[in-house]
mmCIF file of the C-alpha atoms, coordinates in Angstrom:
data_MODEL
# 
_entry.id   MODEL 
# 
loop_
_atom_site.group_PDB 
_atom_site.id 
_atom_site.type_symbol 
_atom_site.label_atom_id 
_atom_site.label_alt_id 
_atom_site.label_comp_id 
_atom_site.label_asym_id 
_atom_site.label_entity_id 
_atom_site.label_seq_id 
_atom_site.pdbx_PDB_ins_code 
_atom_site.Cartn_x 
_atom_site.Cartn_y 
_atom_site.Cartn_z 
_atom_site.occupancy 
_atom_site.B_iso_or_equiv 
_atom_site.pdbx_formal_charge 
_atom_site.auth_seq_id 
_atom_site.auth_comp_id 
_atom_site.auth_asym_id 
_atom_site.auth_atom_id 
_atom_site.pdbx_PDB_model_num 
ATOM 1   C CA . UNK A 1 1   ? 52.151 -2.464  3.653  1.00 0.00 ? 1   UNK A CA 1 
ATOM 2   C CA . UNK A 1 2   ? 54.301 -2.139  0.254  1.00 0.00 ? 2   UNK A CA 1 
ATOM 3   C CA . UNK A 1 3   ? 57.215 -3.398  1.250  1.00 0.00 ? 3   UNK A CA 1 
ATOM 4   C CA . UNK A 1 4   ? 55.646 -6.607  2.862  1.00 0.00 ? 4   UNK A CA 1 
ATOM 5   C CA . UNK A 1 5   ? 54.838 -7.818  -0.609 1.00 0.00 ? 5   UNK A CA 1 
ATOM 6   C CA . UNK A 1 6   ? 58.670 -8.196  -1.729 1.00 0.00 ? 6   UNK A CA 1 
ATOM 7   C CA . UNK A 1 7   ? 60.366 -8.460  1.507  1.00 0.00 ? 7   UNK A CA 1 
ATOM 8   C CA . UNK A 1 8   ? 58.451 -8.751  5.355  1.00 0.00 ? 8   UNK A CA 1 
ATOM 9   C CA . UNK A 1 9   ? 60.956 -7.946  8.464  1.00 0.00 ? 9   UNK A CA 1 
ATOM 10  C CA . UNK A 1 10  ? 57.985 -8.832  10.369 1.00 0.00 ? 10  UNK A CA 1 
ATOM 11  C CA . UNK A 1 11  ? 58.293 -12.477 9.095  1.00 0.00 ? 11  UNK A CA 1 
ATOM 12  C CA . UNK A 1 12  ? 62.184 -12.789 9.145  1.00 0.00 ? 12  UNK A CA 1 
ATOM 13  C CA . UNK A 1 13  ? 62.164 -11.913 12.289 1.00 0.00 ? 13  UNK A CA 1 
ATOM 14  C CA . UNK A 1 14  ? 59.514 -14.643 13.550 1.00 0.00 ? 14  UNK A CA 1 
ATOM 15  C CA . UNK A 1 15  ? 62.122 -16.723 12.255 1.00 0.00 ? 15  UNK A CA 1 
ATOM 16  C CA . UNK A 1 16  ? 65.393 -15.817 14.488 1.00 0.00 ? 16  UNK A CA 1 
ATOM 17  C CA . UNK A 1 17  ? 64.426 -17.653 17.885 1.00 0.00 ? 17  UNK A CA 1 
ATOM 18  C CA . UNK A 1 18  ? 64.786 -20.577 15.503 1.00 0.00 ? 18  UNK A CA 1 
ATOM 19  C CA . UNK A 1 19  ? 67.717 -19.348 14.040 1.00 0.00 ? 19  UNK A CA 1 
ATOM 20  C CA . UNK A 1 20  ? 69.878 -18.374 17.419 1.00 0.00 ? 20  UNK A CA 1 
ATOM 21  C CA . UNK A 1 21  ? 68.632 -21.898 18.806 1.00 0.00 ? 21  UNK A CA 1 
ATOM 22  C CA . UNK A 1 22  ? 69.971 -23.688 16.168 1.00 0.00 ? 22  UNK A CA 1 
ATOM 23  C CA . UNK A 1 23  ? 73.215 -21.902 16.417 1.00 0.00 ? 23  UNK A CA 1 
ATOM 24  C CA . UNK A 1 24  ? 72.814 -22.526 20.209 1.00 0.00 ? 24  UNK A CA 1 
ATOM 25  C CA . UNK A 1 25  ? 72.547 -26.399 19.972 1.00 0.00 ? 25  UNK A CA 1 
ATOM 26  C CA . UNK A 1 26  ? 75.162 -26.877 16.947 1.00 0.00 ? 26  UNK A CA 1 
ATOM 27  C CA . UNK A 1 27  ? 77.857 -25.147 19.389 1.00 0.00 ? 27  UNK A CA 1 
ATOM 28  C CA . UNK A 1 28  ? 76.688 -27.205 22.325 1.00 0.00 ? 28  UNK A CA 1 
ATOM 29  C CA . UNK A 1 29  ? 76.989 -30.494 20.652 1.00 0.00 ? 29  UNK A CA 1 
ATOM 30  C CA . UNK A 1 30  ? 80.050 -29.301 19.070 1.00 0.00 ? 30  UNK A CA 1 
ATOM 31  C CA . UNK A 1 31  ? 81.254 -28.468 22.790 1.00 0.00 ? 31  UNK A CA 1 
ATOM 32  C CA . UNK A 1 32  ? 80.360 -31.841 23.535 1.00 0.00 ? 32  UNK A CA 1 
ATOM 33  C CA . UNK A 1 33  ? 82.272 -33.386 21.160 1.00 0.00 ? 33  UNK A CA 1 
ATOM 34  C CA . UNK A 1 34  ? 85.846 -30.719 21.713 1.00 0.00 ? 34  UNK A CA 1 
ATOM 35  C CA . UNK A 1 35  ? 85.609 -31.347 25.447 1.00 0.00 ? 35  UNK A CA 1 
ATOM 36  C CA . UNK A 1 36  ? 84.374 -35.351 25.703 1.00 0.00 ? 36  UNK A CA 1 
ATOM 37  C CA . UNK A 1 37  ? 87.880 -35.388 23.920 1.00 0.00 ? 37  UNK A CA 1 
ATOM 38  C CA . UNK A 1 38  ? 89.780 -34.108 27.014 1.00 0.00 ? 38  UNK A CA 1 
ATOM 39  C CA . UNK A 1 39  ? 87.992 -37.288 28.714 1.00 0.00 ? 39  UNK A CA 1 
ATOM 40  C CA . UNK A 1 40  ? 89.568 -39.998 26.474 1.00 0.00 ? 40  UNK A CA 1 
ATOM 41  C CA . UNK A 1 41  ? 91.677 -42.607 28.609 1.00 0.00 ? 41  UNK A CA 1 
ATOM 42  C CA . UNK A 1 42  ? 94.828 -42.372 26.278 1.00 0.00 ? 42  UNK A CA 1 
ATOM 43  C CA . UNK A 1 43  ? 95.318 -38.748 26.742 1.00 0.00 ? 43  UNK A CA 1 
ATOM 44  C CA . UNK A 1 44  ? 93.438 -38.477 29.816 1.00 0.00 ? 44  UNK A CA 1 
ATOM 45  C CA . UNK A 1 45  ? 96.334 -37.466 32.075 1.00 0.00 ? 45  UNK A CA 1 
ATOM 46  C CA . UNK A 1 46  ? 98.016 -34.909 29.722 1.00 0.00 ? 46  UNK A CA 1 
ATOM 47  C CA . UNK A 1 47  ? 94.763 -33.197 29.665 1.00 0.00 ? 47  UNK A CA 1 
ATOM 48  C CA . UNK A 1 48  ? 94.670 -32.931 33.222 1.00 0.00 ? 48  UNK A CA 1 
ATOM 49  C CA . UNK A 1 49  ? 97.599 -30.347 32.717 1.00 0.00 ? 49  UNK A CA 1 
ATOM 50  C CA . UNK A 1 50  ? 96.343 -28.890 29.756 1.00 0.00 ? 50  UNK A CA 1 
ATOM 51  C CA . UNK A 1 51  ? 93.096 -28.340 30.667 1.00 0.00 ? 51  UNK A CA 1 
ATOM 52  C CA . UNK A 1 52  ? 93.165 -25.343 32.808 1.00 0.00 ? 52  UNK A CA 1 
ATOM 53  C CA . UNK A 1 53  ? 94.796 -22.885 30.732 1.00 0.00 ? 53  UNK A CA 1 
ATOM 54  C CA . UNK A 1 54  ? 93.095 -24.484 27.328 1.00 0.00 ? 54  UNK A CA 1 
ATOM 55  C CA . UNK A 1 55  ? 89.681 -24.075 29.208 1.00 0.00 ? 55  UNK A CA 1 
ATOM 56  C CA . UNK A 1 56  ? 90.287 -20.243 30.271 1.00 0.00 ? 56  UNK A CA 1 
ATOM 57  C CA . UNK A 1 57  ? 91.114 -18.852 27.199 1.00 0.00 ? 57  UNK A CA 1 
ATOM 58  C CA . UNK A 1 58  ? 88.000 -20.902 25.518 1.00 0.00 ? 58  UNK A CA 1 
ATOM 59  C CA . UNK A 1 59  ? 85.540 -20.187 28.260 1.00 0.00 ? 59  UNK A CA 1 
ATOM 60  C CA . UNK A 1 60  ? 86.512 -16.527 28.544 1.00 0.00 ? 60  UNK A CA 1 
ATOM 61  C CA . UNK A 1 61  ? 86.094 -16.037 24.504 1.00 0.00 ? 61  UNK A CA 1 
ATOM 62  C CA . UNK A 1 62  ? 82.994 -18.477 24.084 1.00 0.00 ? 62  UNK A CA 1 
ATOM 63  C CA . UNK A 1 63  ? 81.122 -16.820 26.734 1.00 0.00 ? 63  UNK A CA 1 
ATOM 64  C CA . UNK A 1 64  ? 79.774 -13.743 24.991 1.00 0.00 ? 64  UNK A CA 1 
ATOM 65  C CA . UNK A 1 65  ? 78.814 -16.838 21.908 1.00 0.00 ? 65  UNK A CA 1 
ATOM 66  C CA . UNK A 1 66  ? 76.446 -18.509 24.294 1.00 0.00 ? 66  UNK A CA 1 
ATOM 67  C CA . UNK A 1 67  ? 75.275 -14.955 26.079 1.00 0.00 ? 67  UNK A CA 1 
ATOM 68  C CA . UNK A 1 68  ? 74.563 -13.402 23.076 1.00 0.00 ? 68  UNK A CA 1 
ATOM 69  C CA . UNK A 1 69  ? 72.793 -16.517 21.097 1.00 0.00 ? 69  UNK A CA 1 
ATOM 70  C CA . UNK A 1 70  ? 70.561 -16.749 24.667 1.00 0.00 ? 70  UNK A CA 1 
ATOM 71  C CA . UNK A 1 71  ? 70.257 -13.308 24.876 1.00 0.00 ? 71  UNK A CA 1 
ATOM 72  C CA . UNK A 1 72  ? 69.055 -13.053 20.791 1.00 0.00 ? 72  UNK A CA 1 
ATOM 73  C CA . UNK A 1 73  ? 66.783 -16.112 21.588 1.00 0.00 ? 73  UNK A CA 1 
ATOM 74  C CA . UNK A 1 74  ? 65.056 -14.362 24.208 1.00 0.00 ? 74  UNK A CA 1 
ATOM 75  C CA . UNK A 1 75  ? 64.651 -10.967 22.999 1.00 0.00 ? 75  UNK A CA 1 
ATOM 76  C CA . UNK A 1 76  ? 63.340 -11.624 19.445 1.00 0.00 ? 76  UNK A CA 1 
ATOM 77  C CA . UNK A 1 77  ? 61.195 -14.030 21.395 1.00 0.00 ? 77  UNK A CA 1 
ATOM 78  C CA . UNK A 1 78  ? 59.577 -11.962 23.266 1.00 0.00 ? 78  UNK A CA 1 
ATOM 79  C CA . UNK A 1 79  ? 59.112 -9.609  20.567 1.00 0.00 ? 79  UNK A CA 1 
ATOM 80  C CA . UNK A 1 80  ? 57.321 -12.040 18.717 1.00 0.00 ? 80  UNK A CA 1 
ATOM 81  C CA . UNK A 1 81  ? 55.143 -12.965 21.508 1.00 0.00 ? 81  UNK A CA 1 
ATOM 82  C CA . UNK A 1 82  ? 54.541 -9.168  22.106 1.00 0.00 ? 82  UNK A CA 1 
ATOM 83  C CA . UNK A 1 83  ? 53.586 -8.687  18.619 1.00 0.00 ? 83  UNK A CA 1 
ATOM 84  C CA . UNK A 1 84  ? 51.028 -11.498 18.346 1.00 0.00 ? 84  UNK A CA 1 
ATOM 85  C CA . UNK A 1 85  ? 49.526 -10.791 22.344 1.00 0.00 ? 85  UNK A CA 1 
ATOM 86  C CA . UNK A 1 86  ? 48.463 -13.871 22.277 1.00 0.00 ? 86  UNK A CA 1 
ATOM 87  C CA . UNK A 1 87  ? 46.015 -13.874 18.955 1.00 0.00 ? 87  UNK A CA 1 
ATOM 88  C CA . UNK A 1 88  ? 47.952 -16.664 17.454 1.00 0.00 ? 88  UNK A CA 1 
ATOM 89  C CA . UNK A 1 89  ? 48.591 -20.340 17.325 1.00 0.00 ? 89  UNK A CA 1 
ATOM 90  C CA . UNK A 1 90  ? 51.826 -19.545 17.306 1.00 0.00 ? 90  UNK A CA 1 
ATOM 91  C CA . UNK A 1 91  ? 51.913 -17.985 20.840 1.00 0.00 ? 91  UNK A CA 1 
ATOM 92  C CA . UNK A 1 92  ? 52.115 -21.384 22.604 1.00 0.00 ? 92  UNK A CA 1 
ATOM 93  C CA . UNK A 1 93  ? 55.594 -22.321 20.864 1.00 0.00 ? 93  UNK A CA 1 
ATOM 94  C CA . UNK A 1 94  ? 57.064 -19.185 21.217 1.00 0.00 ? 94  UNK A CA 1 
ATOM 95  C CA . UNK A 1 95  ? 56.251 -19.568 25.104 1.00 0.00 ? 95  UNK A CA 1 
ATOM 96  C CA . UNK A 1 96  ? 57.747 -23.161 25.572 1.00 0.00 ? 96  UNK A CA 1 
ATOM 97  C CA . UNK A 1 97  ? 60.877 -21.765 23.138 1.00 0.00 ? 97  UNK A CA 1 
ATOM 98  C CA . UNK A 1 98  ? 61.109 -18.996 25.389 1.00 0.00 ? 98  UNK A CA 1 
ATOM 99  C CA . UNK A 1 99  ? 61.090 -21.586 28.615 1.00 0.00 ? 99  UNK A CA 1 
ATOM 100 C CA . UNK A 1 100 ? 63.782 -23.325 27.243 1.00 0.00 ? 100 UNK A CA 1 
ATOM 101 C CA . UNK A 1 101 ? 65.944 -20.567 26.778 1.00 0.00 ? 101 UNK A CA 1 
ATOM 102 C CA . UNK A 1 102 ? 65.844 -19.051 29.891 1.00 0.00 ? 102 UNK A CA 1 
ATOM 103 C CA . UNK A 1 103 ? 66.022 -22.710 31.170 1.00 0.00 ? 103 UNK A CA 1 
ATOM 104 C CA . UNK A 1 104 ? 69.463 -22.968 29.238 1.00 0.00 ? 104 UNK A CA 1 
ATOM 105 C CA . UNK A 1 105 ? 70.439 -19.326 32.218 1.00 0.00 ? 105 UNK A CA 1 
ATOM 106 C CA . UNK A 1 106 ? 69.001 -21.252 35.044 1.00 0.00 ? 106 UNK A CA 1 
ATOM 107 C CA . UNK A 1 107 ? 71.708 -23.864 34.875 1.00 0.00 ? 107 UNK A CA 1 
ATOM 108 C CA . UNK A 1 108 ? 74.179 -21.509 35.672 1.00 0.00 ? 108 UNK A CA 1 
ATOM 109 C CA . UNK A 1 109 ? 74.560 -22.204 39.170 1.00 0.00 ? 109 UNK A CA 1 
ATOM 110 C CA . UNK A 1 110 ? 75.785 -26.369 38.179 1.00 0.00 ? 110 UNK A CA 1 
ATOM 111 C CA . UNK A 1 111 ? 77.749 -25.331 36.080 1.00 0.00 ? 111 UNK A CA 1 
ATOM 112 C CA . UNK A 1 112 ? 79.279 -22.297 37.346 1.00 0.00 ? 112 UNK A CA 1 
ATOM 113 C CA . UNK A 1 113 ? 81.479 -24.749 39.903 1.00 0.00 ? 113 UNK A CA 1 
ATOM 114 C CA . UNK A 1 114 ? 83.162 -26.681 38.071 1.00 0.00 ? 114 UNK A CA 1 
ATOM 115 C CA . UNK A 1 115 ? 84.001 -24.137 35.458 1.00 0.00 ? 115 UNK A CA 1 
ATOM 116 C CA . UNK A 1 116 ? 86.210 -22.626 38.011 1.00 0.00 ? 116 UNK A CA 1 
ATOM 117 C CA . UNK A 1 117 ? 87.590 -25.400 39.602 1.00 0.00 ? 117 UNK A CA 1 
ATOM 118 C CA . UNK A 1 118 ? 88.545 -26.577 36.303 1.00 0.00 ? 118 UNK A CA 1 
ATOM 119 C CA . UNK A 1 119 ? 89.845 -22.883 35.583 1.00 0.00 ? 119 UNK A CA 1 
ATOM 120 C CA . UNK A 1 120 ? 91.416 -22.634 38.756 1.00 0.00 ? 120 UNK A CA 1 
ATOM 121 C CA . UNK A 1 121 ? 92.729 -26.109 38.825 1.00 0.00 ? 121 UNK A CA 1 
ATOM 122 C CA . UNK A 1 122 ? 91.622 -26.941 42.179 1.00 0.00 ? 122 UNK A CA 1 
ATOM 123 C CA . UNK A 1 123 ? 90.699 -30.577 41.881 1.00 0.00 ? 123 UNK A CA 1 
ATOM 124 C CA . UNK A 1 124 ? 93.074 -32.979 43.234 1.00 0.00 ? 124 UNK A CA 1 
ATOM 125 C CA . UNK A 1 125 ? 92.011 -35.803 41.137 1.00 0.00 ? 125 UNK A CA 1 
ATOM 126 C CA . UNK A 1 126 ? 92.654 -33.130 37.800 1.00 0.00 ? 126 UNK A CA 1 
ATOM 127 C CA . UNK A 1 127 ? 90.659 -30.970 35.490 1.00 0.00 ? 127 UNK A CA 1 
ATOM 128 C CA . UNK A 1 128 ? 89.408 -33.463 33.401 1.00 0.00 ? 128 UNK A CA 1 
ATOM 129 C CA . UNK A 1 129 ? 87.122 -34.997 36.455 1.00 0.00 ? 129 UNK A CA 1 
ATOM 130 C CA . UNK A 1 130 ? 85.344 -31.205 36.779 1.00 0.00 ? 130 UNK A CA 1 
ATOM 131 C CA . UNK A 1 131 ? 85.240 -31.251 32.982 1.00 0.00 ? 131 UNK A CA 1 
ATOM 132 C CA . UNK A 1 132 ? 83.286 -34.473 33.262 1.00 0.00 ? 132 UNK A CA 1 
ATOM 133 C CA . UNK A 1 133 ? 81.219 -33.040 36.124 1.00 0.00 ? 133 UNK A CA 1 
ATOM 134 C CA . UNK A 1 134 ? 80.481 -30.120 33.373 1.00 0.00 ? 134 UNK A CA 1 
ATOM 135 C CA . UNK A 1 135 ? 79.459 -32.248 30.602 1.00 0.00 ? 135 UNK A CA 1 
ATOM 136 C CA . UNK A 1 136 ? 77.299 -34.278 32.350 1.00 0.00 ? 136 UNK A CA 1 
ATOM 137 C CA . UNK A 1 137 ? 75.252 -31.078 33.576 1.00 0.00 ? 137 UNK A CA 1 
ATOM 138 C CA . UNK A 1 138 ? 75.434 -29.950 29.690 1.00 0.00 ? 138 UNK A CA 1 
ATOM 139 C CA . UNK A 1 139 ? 74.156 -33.094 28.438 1.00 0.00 ? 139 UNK A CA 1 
ATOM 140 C CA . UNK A 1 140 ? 71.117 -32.711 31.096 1.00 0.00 ? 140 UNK A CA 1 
ATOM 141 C CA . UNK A 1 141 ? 70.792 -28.664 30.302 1.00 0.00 ? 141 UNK A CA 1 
ATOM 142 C CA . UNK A 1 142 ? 70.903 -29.566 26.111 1.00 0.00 ? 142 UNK A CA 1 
ATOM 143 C CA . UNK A 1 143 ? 68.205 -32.396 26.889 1.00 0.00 ? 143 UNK A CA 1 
ATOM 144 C CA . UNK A 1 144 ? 66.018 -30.538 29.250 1.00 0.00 ? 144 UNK A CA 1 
ATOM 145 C CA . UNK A 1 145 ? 66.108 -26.923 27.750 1.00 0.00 ? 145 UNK A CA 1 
ATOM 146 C CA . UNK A 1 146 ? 68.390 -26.632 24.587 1.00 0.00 ? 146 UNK A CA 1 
ATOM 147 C CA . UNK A 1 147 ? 66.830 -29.315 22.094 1.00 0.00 ? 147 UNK A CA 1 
ATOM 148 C CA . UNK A 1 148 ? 62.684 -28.223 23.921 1.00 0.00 ? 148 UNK A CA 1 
ATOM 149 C CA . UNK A 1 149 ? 63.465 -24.828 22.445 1.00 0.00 ? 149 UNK A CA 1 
ATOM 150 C CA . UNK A 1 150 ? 64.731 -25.642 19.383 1.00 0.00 ? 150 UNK A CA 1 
ATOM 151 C CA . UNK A 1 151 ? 61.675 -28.356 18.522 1.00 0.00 ? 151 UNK A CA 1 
ATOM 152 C CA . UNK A 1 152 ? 59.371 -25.288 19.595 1.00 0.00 ? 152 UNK A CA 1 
ATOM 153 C CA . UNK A 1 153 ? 60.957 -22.915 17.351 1.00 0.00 ? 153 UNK A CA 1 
ATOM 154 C CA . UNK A 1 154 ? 60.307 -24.733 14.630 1.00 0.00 ? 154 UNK A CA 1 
ATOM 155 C CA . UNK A 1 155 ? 56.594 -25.295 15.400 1.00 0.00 ? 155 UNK A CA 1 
ATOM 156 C CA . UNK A 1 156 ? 56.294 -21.743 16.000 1.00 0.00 ? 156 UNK A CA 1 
ATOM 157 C CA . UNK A 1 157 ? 57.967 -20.968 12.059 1.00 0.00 ? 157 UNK A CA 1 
ATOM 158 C CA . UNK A 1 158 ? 55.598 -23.882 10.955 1.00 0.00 ? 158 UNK A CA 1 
ATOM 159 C CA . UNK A 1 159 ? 53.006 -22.409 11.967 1.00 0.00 ? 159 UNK A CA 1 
ATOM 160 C CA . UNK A 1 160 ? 54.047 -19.111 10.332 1.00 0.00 ? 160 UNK A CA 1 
ATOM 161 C CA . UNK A 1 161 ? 52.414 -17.954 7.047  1.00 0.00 ? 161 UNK A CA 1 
ATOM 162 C CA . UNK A 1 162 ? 54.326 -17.399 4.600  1.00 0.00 ? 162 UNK A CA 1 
# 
């Protein structure tokens, strides 16, 4: 193919699983570092009354961010892995990258309570203790399925000529 000697699409897109992972886990941490805040003891109980409406309007604007980085993950993913049909060495790493990312989805079910409590303010201790129920299920999903994808996609770009 002509154009593969100036400029393969083929090869950039082997590359965006990688890509929408690493945007996945930057905003993660960075949510971990934005919401932890909330937590801190000297502003602790002003956040309880803040929290609600702050978190709404985030949650209901950073949603399509995390749907649509999972959803790019997954879907250039699997085109990758339907384009090699498993003649490559890269196959294996697109697999566990594609594990992780739908392991990011199944989460959804942990986290999906204390979102709206928090949203809903329904906590009679305050927002900020659902907020800390939420991080700690974040910290588990990043370890367990965010940061496993990532370290795949970038065995699966190493292992890409170029």
């Amino acid at each position: 193919m002509a154009s593969g000697l100036i400029f393969d699409p083929i090869r950039l897109l082997r590359a965006v699983p990688l890509v929408s992972s690493t945007a996945s886990l930057i905003y993660a941490t960075t949510e971990l570092i934005v919401n932890g805040a909330f937590l801190l003891p000297e502003i602790r109980a002003g956040s309880d009354k803040v929290l609600p409406r702050w978190y709404h309007h985030v949650f209901n604007r950073a949603i399509f961010i995390v749907v649509g980085l999972n959803l790019t993950t997954v879907t250039t993913t699997i085109t990758c892995l339907w384009l090699d049909r498993g003649k490559s060495t890269r196959s294996p790493f697109y697999w566990a990258g594609l594990a992780g990312a739908i392991g990011h989805m199944v989460f959804i079910p942990w986290v999906a309570g204390p979102i709206q409590r928090m949203v809903e303010d329904r906590n009679e201790k305050g927002a900020t203790h659902e907020m800390e129920r939420w991080l700690s299920v974040h910290r588990v999903r990043m370890l367990v399925a965010d940061v496993p994808a990532w370290l795949s996609f970038i065995g699966a770009v190493l292992t890409t000529p170029f």
